[in-house]
N, C-alpha and C positions, 0 to 999 in steps of 0.2 A: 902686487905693485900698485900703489898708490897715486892714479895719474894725474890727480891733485897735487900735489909734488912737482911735478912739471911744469906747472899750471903759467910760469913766468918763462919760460923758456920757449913755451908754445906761443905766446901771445907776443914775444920779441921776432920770432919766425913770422906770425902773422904779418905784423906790422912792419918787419924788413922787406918780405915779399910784396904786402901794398904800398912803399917807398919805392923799391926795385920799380912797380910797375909804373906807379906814375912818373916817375924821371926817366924811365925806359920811352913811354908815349909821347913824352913832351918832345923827349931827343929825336924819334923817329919821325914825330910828325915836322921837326925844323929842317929832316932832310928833304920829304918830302912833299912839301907845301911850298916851296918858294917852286921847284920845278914843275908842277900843275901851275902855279900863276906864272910863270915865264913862256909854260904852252899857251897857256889862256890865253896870255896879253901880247902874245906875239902873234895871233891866228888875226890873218888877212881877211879884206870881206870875202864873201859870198861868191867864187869861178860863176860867169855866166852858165848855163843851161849848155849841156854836149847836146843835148838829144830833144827833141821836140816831142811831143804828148803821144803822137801817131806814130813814132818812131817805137814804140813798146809793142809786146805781144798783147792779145786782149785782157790773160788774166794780171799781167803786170801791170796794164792803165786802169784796168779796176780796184787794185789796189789803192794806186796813185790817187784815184780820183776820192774810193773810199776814207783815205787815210787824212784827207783835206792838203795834199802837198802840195798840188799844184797849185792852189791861190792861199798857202800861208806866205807869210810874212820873211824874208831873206835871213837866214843867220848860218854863221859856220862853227858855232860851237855850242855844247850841251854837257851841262853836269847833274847827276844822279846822286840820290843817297837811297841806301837801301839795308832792308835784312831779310835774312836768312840760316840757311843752314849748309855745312860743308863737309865732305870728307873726299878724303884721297885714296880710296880701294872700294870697289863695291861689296864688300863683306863689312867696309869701317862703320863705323860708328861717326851719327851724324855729330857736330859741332857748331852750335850759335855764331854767327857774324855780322856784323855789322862793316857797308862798304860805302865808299865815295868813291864816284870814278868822274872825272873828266875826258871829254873827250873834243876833237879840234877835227874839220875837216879839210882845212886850207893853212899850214899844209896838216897831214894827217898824223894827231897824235892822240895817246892817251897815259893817262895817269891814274891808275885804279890802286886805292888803296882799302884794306883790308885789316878789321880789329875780330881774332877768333879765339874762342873762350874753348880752349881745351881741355880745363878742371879746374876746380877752385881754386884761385890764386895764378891760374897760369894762366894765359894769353899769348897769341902770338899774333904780334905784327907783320904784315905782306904787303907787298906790292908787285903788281904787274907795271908793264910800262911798255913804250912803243913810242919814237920819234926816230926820223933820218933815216928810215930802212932797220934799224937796231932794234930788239928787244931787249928787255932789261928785266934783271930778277932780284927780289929782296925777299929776307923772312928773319924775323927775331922772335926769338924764345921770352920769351920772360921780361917782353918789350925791350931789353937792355942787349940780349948778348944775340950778335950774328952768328945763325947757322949754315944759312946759305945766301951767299952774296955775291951778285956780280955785275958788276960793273961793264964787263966787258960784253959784246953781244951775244945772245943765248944762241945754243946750236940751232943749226937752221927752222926744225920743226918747230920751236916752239915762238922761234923769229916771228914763224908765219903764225900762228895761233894765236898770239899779240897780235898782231898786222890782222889779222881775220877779225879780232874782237874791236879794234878802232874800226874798221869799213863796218861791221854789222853796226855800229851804233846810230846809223842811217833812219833806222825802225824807229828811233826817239825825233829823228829829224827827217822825218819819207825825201824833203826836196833835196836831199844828199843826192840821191839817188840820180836824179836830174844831172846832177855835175858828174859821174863818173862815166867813165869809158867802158859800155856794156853792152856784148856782143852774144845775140841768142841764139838758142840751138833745140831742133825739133826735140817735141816730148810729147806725155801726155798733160791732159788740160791742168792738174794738179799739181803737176811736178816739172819744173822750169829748169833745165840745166844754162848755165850764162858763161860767159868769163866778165871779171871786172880788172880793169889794168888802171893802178893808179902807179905814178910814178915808176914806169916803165915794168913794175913787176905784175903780173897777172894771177889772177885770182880765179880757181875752177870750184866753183859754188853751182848748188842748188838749190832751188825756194819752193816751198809748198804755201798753196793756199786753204781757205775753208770756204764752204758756202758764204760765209758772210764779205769774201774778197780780203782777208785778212791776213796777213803771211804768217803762217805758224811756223815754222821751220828756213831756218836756213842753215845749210851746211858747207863744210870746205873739204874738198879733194882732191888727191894728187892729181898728179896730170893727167890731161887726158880722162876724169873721171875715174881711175882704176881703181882708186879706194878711198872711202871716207877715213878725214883725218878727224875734224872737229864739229862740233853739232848744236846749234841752239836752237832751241823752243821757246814759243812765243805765246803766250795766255792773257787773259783778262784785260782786254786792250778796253779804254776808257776814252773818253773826249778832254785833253789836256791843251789849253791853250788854241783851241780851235783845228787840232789836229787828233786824229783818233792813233793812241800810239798804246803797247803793249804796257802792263805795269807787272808782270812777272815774267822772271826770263828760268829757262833751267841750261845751263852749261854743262852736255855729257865730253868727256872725254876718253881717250883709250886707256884700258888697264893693261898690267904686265903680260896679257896675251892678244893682245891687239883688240878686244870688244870694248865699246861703246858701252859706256856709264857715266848716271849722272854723278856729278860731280859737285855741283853748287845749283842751287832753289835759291833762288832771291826777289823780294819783292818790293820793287820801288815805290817809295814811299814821299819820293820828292821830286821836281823834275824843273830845271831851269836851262829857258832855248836862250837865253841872251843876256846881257848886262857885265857890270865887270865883275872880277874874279871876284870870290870871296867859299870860304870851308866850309861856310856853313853856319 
C-alpha cells in the first residue's frame, strides 16, 4: 500500500482536526470567560479581619508572619496561570496542561479553566467552577464536542472539592486567612487540624508546616476527621509581590479504591493579587 496515495486525505484530516480545534477554544473560552469576569468584577472589598494575630496557634502566626500577610496590602481576589501535567488513574499516563484559574474571596468563587493535550490533534477542554455553594463541571473533547457537562450542581463530594479548592487559594492570598472563621484543635506541632466555616458550611481541614513556617500541605476531611477526602501540596514558595507564596501546587485525589493520588503537578508561572479582570 502506497501511503503516498493518501497523502491528501491525510492532510484534509490534519487540517479539519486543527479547524475543529480552534473554533472548538474560541467557543469554549466565550463560555467561560465572561463567567470568570462576572466573578472578578462582582468580588466586594476585602471582610474586615475575624481574628486578631494572637488569636492563631503559634505554628499558624508563623506562618502568617512568614508569608508577609499580615502587613500586605487588602485584596479579595487572585488569578493564576499555570503548567503542568495531568492524569486521572495512578497507573495513567501523564498529559500536558496548561490552566487559568480565577479566584474571589468575598463572596467565594472560582473559575479554573483548563487546556490538556491528550495526543496529537486532540485536546481537551475543562473547567472546574465554584460560586453560591454549587459546583460546576465542564469537559470537551476535540475542544468542540461536550462529553461531560453539567450545569447543574456536582454531587456533593465533588461540591465540596471545588469549595475546598476556592478556600485553599488563601496560600496565593495568606490575608484570606485573617477573614475566615477558624476554629483550632489540639495536635502536634506540625500538624494543625482547624475547621473553616464560610458561608455557614464548614470545612474539616488539616495543615502541615516545614521548618521554614511554610504550609506545605493542606488537606480536606470528612467529619469529624474520619477520613481524608482531598489533598494539596505546597512547594517552591518565592517572594511575589511582597508576600512569600507557593508557585507549585500538586492536587492528589481519591482513585477507584478510595487512595490518594496525585492527580495534577502544576507550576505557576503568573500570579495577579488585584486590578480588573483581564485572561491574560
Amino acid at each position: 500500500m502506497n501511503i503516498l496515495s493518501y497523502l491528501p486525505e491525510i492532510s484534509y484530516l490534519i487540517l479539519s482536526l486543527l479547524v475543529l480545534d480552534l473554533l472548538g477554544s474560541g467557543l469554549f473560552r466565550l463560555i467561560v470567560r465572561p463567567r470568570a469576569k462576572r466573578y472578578w468584577d462582582a468580588t466586594e472589598e476585602p471582610l474586615p479581619p475575624l481574628q486578631l494575630e494572637h488569636q492563631f496557634p503559634p505554628q499558624w502566626q508563623q506562618y502568617l508572619e512568614k508569608s508577609g500577610a499580615i502587613l500586605a496590602e487588602p485584596s479579595s481576589k487572585v488569578r493564576l496561570r499555570m503548567k503542568g501535567v495531568v492524569r486521572t488513574k495512578p497507573t495513567g499516563k501523564w498529559h500536558p496542561t496548561e490552566c487559568k484559574a480565577f479566584f474571589t474571596s468575598n463572596p467565594l468563587t472560582m473559575v479554573w479553566y483548563a487546556d490538556i493535550t491528550r495526543a496529537f490533534l486532540v485536546s481537551i477542554k475543562a473547567t472546574e467552577q465554584f460560586a453560591q455553594g454549587q459546583g460546576f463541571s465542564t469537559r470537551w473533547i476535540l475542544s468542540i464536542f461536550p462529553y461531560r457537562w453539567k450545569q447543574a450542581s456536582l454531587p456533593e463530594t465533588m461540591a465540596q472539592r471545588n469549595a475546598f479548592y476556592s478556600l485553599a487559594a488563601a496560600v496565593w492570598l495568606p490575608q484570606w486567612w485573617l477573614h475566615y472563621t477558624l476554629d483550632w484543635h489540639e495536635t502536634a506541632y506540625d500538624l494543625l487540624p482547624f475547621t473553616c466555616t464560610i458561608d455557614n458550611q464548614v470545612f474539616f481541614l488539616k495543615a502541615q508546616f516545614n521548618a521554614a513556617h511554610q504550609l506545605t500541605e493542606l488537606s480536606q476531611w470528612q467529619e469529624n476527621w474520619q477520613e481524608v477526602n482531598t489533598k494539596l501540596v505546597f512547594s517552591d514558595y518565592q517572594m511575589v509581590q511582597e508576600q512569600s507564596i507557593p508557585l507549585r501546587v500538586e492536587a492528589l485525589e481519591k482513585d477507584a479504591k478510595g487512595q490518594l493520588f496525585v492527580h495534577i503537578d502544576l507550576q505557576v508561572t503568573d500570579v495577579v493579587q488585584k486590578g480588573p479582570y483581564a485572561w491574560w
